[in-house]
N, C-alpha and C positions, 0 to 999 in steps of 0.2 A: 199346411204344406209339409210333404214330411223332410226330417234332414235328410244331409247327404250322407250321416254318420251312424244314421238305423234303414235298416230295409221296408221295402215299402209294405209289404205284409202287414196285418196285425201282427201280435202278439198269439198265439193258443191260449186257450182259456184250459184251469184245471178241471172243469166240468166232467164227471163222469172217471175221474182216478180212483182206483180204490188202493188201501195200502198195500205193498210190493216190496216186500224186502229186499229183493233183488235188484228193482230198482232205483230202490235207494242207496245202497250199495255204490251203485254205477255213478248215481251224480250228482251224490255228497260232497267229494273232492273239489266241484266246483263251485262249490256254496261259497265256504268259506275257510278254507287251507291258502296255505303259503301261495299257493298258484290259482286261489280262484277271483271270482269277483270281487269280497269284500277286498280282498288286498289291493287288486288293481283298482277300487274306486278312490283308495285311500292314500295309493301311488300314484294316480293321474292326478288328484287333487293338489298334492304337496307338487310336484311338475307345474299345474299350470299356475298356482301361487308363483313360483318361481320365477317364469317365461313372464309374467303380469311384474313382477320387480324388477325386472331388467328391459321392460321397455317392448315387450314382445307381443302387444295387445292379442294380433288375430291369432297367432300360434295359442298362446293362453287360453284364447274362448274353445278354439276345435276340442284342444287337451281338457278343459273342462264339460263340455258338450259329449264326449266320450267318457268323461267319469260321470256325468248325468244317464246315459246309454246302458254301460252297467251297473248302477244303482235296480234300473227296470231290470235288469237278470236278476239282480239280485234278491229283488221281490218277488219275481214269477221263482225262481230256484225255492225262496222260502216256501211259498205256498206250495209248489210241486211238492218240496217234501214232508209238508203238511199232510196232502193230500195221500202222501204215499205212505204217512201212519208215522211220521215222527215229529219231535218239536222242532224248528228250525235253529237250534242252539249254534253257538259260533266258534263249533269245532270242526277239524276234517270230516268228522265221524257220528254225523246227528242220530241217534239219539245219545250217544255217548256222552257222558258230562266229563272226558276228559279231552288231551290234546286242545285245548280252547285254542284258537288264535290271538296271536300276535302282531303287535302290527312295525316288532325287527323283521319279518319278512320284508316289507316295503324299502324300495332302494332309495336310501338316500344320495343318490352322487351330487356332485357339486359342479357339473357343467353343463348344460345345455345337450348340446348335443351327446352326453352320456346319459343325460334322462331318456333322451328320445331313443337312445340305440339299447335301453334297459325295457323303455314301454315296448320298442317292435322286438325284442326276445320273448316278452309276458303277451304280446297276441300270439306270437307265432306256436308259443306252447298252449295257451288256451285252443287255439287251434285246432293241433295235435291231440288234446285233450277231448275236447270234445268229438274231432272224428271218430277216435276213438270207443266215446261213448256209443255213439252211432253205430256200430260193429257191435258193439257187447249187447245194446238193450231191443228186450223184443216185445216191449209193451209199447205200442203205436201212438199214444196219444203221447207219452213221455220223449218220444221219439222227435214227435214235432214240434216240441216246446224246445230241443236239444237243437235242433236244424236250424229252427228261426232264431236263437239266438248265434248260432254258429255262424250265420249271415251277416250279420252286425259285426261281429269282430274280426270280418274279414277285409267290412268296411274300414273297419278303425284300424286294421292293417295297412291299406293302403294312403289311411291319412295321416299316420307315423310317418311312412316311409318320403312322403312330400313335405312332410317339415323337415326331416332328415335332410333331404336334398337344398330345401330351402335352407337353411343354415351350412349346410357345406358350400353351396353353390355360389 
């Protein structure tokens, strides 16, 4: 059954990408830079640790179930730019061996409801981010790999914003 926190789509397969400088270019940034996936799986993780010690069981699991969500980007992003002729290294800028990420990107706050109003700013830019992409890239198969995960985080938008409310409310 699938979650309520990925769309029901598959995934696209890399099947049939050849390398594309250009499109790599395009959606490297959300490999794994300050705003891409690795950060948010690494940010959602340390959140739902946190919501799980204070007593927050289901908030915890959704917040973990969304860093499980983009982990899967994180995989299909690596292979994409495998496939697009670089190593998937854990900079902004793959093949670059510099810029590596870090993971002071990741917001540490110390409240509840400032985790949650930190996770709905990192959808809302991955978001933006990725429509983005969608404008820029004219290689169709990288296209639909950018769209179906663009779906998911629109989901995991919406289930920010219900904890959000759940805790203010």
């Amino acid at each position: 059954m699938p979650s309520p926190l990925t769309a029901k789509e598959p995934f696209p397969t890399t099947d049939g990408i050849c390398p594309d400088a250009y499109s790599l270019r395009v959606i490297s940034p959300a490999y794994s830079s300050p705003t891409g996936e690795l950060n948010a799986i690494l940010q959602y993780t340390y959140h739902a640790l946190n919501f799980k010690a204070k007593g927050y069981e289901e908030y915890a699991k959704i917040i973990e179930d969304i860093s499980i969500a983009e982990m899967l980007h994180f995989e299909l992003l690596g292979s994409t730019i495998l496939a697009l002729g670089a190593a998937p290294v854990f900079t902004a800028n793959p093949p670059g061996m510099y810029n590596f990420y870090s993971a002071k990107y990741v917001t540490y706050s110390r409240t509840l409801v400032c985790m949650i109003e930190d996770d709905i700013r990192a959808e809302k830019q991955a978001i933006r981010g990725y429509e983005r992409m969608l404008c820029l890239l004219r290689n169709e198969k990288v296209k639909d790999i950018i769209s179906r995960i663009l779906e998911d985080e629109r989901l995991h938008l919406v289930a920010f914003e219900k904890i959000l409310c759940g805790l203010k409310g």
